[in-house]
Every structure is written in structure tokens, then in C-alpha cells.
C-alpha positions, -999 to 999 in steps of 0.1 A, spaced: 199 49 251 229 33 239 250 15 267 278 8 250 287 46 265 293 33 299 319 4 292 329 -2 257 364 16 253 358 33 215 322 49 230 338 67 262 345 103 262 376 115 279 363 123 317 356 85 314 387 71 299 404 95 327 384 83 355 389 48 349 426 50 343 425 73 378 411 46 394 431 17 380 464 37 386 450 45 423 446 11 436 476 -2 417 496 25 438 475 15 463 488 -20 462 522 -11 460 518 11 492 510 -20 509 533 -43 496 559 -18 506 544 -20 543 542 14 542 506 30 560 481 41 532 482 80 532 454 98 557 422 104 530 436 84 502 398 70 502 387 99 487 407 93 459 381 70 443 351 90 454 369 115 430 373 91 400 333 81 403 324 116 402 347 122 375 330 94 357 297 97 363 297 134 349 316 121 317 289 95 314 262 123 318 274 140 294 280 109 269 246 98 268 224 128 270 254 160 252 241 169 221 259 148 193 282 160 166 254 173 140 285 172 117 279 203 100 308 221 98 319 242 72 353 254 68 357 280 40 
């Protein structure tokens, strides 16, 4: 099983890459909310309970999808 699939940024499929730019763009909003002093939105929590499941499918189907056979023949 190759592991580079679960943190090396040329091996990550696009649920991944989405999922962890979710979740950096999340708590950097997050951040600002506070530094604002405003009160974090009611569920915002949930948020990142999203982003995991969005990358823990895209890492499911990283390591065990069926590879490009690279067989494609365009006539």
C-alpha cells in the first residue's frame, strides 16, 4: 500500500486536495471570526466533521480505485 496517497500533495486525488483546503480555509475563517470578536456560527463544528469525511472517502478511493490501466485507444 503506498502512503504517499495520504499526504504527499502530487499523489492526492481531488476529494483530498478539496478536503484539506476545506479544512484549512475553515479554521482560517474560523480565526478571523474570532479575531473579529464576533460568536462562531451555531454548528460551525460540523464543518470539519464534513472535510474528514470528505477526505477519508477520497483516500478510499486513492488507495484501493482501480488504477489507470492506460489503455485507451482513441481512433
Amino acid at each position: 500500500m503506498d502512503f504517499n496517497k495520504l499526504y504527499h500533495p502530487s499523489a492526492l486525488n481531488s476529494f483530498q486536495y478539496i478536503a484539506i483546503v476545506g479544512a484549512i480555509m475553515s479554521g482560517a475563517a474560523q480565526l478571523i471570526i474570532s479575531w473579529l470578536g464576533q460568536p462562531r456560527p451555531e454548528g460551525y463544528h460540523y464543518l470539519y466533521f464534513c472535510w474528514l469525511g470528505l477526505y477519508v472517502v477520497g483516500t478510499l478511493l486513492n488507495l484501493f480505485g482501480k488504477p489507470n490501466d492506460g489503455h485507451h485507444h482513441h481512433h
